[in-house]
C-alpha positions as CSV (number, residue, x, y, z in Angstrom):
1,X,150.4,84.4,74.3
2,X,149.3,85.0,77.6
3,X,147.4,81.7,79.1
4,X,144.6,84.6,81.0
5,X,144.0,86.6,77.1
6,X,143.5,82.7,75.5
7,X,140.9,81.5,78.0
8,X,138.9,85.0,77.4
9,X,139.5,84.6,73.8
10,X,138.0,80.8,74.1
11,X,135.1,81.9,76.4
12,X,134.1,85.1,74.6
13,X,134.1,83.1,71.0
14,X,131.3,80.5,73.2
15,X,129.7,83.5,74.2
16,X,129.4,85.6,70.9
17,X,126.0,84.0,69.5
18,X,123.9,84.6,73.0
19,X,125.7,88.3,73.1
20,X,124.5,89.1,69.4
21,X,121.2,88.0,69.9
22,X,121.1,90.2,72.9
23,X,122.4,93.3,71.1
24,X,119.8,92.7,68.1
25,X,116.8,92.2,70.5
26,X,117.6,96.2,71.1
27,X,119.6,97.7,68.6
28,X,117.9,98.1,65.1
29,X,120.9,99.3,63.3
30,X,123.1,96.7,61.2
31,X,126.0,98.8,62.1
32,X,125.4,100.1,65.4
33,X,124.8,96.0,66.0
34,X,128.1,95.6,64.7
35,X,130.0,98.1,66.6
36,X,128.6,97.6,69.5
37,X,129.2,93.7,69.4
38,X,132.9,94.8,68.5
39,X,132.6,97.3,71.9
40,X,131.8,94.5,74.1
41,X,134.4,92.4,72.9
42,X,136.9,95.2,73.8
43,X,135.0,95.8,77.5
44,X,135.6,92.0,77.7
45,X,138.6,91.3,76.9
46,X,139.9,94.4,78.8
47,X,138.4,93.7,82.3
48,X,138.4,89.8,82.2
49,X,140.8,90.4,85.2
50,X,137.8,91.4,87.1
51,X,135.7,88.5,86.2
52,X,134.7,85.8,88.9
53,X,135.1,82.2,87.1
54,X,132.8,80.9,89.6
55,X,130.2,82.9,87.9
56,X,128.2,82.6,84.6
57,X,131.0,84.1,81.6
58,X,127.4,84.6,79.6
59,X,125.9,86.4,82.3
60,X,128.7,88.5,82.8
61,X,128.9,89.3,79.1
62,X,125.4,90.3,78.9
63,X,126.1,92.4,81.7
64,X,128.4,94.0,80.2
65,X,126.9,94.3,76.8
66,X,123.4,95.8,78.9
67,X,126.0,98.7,80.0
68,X,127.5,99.0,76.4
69,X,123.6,99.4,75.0
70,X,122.7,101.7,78.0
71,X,126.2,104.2,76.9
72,X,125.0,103.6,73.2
73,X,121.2,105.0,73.4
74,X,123.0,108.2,75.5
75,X,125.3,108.7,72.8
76,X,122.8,108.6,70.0
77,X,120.4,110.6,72.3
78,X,117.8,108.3,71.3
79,X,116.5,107.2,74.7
80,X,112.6,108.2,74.0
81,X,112.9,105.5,71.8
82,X,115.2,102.5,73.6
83,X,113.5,100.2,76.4
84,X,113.0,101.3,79.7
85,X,115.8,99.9,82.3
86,X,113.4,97.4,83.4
87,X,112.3,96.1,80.0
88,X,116.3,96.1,79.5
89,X,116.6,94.0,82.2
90,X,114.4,91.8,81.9
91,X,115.7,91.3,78.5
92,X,118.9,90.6,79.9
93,X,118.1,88.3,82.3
94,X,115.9,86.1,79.7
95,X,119.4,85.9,77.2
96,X,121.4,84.8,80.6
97,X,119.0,82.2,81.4
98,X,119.1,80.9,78.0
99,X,119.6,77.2,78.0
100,X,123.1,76.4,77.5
101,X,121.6,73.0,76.1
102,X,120.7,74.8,73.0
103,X,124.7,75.5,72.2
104,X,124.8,71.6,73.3
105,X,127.6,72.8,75.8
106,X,125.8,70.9,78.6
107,X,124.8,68.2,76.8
108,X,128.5,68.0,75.3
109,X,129.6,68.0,79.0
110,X,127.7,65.1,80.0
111,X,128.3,62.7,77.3
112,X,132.2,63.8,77.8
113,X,131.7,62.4,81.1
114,X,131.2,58.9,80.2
115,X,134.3,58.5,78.3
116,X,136.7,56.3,79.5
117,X,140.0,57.8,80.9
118,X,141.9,56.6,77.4
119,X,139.3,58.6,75.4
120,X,139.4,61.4,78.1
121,X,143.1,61.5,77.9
122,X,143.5,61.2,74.5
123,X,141.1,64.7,73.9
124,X,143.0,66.3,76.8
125,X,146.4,66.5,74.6
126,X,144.2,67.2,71.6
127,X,141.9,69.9,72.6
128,X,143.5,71.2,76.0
129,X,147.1,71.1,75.3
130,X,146.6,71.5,71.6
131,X,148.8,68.4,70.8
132,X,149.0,66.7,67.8
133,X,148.5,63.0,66.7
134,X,152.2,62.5,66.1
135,X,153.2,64.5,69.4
136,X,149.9,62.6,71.4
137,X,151.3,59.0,70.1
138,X,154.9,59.6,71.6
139,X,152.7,60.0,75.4
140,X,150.5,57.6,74.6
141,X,152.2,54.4,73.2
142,X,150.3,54.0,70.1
143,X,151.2,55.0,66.3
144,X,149.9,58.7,65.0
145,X,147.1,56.8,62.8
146,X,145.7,55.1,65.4
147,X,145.7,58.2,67.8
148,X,143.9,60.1,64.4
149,X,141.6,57.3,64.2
150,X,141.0,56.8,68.0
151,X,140.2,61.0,67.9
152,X,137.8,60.6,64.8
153,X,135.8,57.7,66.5
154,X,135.7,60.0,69.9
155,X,134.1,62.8,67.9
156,X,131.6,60.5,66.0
157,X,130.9,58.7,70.1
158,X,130.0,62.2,70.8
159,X,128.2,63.8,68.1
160,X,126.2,60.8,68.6
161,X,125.1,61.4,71.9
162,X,124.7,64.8,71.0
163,X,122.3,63.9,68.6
164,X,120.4,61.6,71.1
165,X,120.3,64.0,74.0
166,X,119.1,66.8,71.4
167,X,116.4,64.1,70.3
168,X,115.5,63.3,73.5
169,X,114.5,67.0,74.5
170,X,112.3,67.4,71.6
171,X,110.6,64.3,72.6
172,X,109.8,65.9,76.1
């Protein structure tokens, strides 16, 4: 499978819940909602070529799903009754500036960070080169159980700060 198609695949399944939201904010329709989500998946996936990593995937996807709703009120001939382009993108904007701490992506960035290396490592040929225990213990010295169990007590490190992170912003 191509490596480019995978890493739209793996941003545009991070991306889905914000995009939704964004499409049900506007679109009243259950299945219009549901085309249209399936639309901007296509429009996606299609012209990823064309998107700049250094910018926000989210905001581009909204962007592109702001288009997709634009082409969607023209074709139902139902302007009179969709937002004006300001209200639109004003919309827009609020679902790109959407916390990424409520997904916990930021917060799951930070409390990666303070893994050591072996942890670090150890989730690299897990979760980036898709390597499993057996395969990860050959590279790393140590028996597939301990690599499972070593894994298990990375996710439980980090679901705990997770938790604590999440707690902490509720406090504030």
């Amino acid at each position: 499978m191509n490596q480019k198609y995978l890493e739209a695949t793996k941003l545009w399944t991070l991306a889905v819940p914000t995009v939704s939201a964004f499409i049900t904010s506007q679109v009243r329709d259950f299945q219009d909602r549901d085309d249209l989500l399936q639309e901007i998946a296509v429009a996606v996936l299609e012209s990823f070529e064309r998107y700049d990593p250094k910018a926000s995937f989210l905001g581009w996807c909204i962007g592109i799903a702001r288009n997709q709703i634009h082409l969607y009120f023209r074709r139902k001939n139902r302007d009179r009754l969709a937002f004006d382009t300001e209200t639109v993108d004003r919309i827009a904007q609020a679902f790109e500036n959407s916390s990424l701490k409520e997904n916990g992506l930021d917060y799951l960035t930070e409390c990666y960070e303070k893994l050591d290396s072996k942890a670090k490592s150890l989730c690299n040929f897990r979760y980036q080169q898709d390597l499993k225990p057996a395969q990860i213990s050959d590279q790393m010295g140590m028996t597939p159980n301990l690599v499972a169990k070593a894994l298990q007590r990375i996710r439980d490190r980090l679901r705990d700060c997770l938790e604590r992170k999440k707690a902490a912003e509720v406090i504030l």
